[in-house]
C-alpha positions in Angstrom: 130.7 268.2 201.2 128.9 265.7 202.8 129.6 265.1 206.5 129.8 261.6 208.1 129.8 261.2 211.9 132.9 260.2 213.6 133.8 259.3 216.9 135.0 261.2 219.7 134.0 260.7 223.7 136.8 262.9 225.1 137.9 262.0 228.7 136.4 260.1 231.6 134.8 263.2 233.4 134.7 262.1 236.8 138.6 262.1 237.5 138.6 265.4 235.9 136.0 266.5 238.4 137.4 265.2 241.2 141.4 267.1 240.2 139.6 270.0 240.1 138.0 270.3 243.0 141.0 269.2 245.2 142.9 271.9 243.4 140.1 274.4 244.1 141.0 273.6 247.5 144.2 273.7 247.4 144.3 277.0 245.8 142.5 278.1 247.7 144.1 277.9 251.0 147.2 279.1 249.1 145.3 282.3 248.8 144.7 282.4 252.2 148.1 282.0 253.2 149.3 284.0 250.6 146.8 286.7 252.4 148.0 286.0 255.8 151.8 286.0 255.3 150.9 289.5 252.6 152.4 287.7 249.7 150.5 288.8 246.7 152.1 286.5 243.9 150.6 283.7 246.1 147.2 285.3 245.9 147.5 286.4 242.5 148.4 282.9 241.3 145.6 281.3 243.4 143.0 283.3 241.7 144.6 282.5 238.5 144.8 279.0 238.9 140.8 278.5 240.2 139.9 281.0 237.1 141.9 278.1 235.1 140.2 275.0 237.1 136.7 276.8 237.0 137.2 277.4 232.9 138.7 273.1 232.8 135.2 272.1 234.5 133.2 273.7 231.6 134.4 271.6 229.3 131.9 268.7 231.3 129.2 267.2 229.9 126.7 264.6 230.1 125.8 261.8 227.8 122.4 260.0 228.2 122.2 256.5 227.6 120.7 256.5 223.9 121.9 259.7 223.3 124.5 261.3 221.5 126.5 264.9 222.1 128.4 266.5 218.5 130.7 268.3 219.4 132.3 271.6 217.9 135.3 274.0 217.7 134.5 277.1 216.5 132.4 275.7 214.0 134.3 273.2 212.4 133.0 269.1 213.7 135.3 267.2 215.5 133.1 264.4 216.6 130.1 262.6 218.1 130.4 261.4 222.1 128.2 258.4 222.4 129.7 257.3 225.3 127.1 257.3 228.2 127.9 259.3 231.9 130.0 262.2 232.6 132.5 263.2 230.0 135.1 266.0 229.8 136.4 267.7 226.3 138.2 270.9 225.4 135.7 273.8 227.4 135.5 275.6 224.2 133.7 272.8 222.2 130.4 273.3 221.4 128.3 270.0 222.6 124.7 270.0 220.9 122.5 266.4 222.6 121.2 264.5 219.9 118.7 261.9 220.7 119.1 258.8 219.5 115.6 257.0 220.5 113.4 255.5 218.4 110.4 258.1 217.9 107.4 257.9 215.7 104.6 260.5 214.8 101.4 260.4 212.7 101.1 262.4 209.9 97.9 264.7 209.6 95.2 263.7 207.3 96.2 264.1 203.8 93.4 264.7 201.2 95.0 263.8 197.8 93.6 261.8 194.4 94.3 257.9 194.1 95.6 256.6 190.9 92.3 256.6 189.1 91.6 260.3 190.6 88.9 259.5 193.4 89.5 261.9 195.8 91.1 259.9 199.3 91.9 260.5 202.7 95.3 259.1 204.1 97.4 259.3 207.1 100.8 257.5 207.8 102.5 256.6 211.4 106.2 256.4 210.7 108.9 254.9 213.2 112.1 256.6 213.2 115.7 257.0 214.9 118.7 259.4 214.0 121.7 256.9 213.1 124.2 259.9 212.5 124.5 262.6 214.2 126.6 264.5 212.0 124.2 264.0 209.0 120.9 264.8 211.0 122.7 268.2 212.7 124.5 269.5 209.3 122.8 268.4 206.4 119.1 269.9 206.7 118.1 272.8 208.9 116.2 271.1 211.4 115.9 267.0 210.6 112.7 266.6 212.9 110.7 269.2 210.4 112.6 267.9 207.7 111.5 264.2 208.7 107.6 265.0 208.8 107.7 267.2 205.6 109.5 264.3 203.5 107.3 261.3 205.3 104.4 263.6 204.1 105.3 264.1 200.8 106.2 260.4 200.1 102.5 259.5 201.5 100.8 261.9 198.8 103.1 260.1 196.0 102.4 257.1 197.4 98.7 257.5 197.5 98.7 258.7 193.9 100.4 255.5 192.6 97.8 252.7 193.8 94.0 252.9 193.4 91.8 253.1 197.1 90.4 249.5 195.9 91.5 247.5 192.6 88.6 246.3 190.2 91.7 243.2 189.4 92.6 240.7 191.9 96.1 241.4 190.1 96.4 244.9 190.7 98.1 246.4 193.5 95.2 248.6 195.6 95.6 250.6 198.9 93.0 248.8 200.5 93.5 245.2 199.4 97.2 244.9 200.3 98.3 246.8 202.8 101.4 245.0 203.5 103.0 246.0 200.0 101.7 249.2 200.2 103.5 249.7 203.9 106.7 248.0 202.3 106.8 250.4 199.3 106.3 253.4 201.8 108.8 252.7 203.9 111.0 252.3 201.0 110.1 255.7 199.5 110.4 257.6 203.1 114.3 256.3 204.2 115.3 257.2 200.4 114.1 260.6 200.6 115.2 260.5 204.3 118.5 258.9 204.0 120.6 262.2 203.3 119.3 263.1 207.2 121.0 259.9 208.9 117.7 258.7 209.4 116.7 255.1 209.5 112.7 254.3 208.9 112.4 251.5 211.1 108.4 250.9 209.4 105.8 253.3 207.8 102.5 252.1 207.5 98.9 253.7 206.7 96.6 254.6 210.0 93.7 256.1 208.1 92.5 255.2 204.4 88.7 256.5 203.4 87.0 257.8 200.1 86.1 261.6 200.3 83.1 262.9 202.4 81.8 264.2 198.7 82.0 260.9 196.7 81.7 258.7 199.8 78.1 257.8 199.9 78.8 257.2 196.2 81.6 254.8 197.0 79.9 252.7 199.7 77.2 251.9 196.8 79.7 251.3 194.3 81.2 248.8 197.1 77.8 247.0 197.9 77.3 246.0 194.4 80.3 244.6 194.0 79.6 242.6 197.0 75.9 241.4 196.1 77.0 240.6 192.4 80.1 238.6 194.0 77.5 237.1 196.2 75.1 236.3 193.4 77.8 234.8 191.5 78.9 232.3 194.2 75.1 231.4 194.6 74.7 230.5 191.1 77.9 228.6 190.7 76.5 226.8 194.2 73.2 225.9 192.2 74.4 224.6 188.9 76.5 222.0 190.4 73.3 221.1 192.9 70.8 221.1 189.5 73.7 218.5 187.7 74.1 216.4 190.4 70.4 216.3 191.0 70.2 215.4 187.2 73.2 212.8 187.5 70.8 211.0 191.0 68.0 210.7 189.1 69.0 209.7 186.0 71.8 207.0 188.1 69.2 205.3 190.5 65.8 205.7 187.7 64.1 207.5 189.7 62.6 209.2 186.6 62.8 209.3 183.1 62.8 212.7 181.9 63.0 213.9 178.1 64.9 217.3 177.3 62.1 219.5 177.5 61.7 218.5 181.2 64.8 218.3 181.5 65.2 222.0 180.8 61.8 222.8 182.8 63.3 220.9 186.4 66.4 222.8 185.4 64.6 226.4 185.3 62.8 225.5 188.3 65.9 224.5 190.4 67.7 227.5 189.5 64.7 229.6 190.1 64.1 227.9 193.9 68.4 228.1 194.7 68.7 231.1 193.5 65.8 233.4 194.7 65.6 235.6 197.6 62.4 234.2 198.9 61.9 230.3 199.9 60.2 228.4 197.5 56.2 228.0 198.0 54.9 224.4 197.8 52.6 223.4 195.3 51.1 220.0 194.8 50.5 218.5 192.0 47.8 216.1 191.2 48.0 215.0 188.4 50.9 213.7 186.1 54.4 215.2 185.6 52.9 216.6 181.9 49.8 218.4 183.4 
């Protein structure tokens, strides 16, 4: 049966403290009276009583601010004291401190295969708090284990359903949108962390990189991808230069040029904007034909 936290702070503690101690005193000096006038109900009963008071003042306890104490009787749960400062309950209550601070940890680095099987490394930072007490204390055996073992396990799924870097600017890639990614690990962790009264506050990755084995491999995989995005810019940048060139010349008669040259100054163009060297001069004497 699943258990929900409840609430229960007790009693103020400090009047408790204080009606103790007076009758501490008090019983005392009737044991000292009861001593000096040899009356042993009186001293009996004194001893009796500050066994009694002593027993009432372990049932005080502290609550932290952002903190929260579950309380038990003999095993069964009779509530959660969130209620900050000194509190008094019945002394034979068990009273286990629960944080309730927001905490975060960074998982180790995973080694697992993407969705197209490259071998990846991936780690995960995860923000956390306990939001019940009763669920995080009674439903798994120790929720701050259970917590990184779950966070983990949802990073290793998560790293198996996106590729490290999407060959489609459709396609959803662990590199190339990080923000989805984040969202749809955060999801994954508080659902498989929800059973522990556990809210993710955010999950995101802290370290994302190809395998030392298929790295190198990688990075050149990476660098062509760049220079044949480059080279594809550079030639879309020259064909519009080469037709508006052709659209000057031909608009202010510059030159009359035939197809054939046409084609040629074309070539040329393309071959000048597009190479990796800068273009060497060369004069011409004679005519355009020779």
């Amino acid at each position: 049966m699943l258990v929900r936290e409840r609430e229960f702070d007790g009693m103020a503690g400090l009047p408790v403290l204080l009606g103790a101690l007076v009758g501490i005193v008090a019983l005392i000096a009737t044991i000292v009276s009861g001593a000096r006038d040899a009356n042993p109900v009186l001293v009996v009963g004194g001893a009796l009583g500050i066994a009694l008071l002593a027993l009432m003042l372990g049932g005080l306890f502290l609550v932290n601010p952002n903190e929260g104490r579950v309380l038990q009787l003999f095993g069964n749960y009779v509530g959660t004291a969130r209620a900050t400062g000194l509190r008094w309950a019945n002394p034979f209550l068990t009273k286990r401190a629960v944080s309730l601070r927001v905490r975060n940890f960074e998982s180790s680095h995973l080694k697992v295969n993407d969705f197209d099987g490259n071998p990846i490394e991936i780690a995960s930072v995860v923000v956390w708090k306990v939001v019940d007490t009763a669920e995080a204390v009674f439903e798994v055996d120790d929720y701050e284990h259970y917590v990184r073992v779950q966070a983990e396990a949802a990073l290793r799924n998560l790293a198996t359903s996106y590729p490290y870097d999407a060959h489609d600017e459709q396609q959803t890639s662990l590199r190339g949108h990080t923000t989805a990614v984040a969202d749809h690990l955060k999801r994954e962790v508080q659902e498989r962390l929800a059973k522990a009264g556990v809210q993710v506050i955010e999950a995101r990755i802290s370290h994302l990189a190809y395998a030392p084995e298929i790295a190198a491999a990688m990075l050149q995989r990476q660098q062509a991808g760049a220079i044949i995005a480059a080279r594809q810019r550079i030639v879309e940048g020259a064909v519009g230069m080469v037709e508006m060139a052709l659209q000057q010349l031909s608009a202010k008669s510059i030159v009359t040029l035939d197809d054939e040259r046409k084609a040629a100054m074309v070539s040329n163009l393309l071959v000048v904007l597009c190479g990796e060297r800068s273009a060497q001069p060369v004069v011409n004497a004679g005519t355009i034909y020779q």
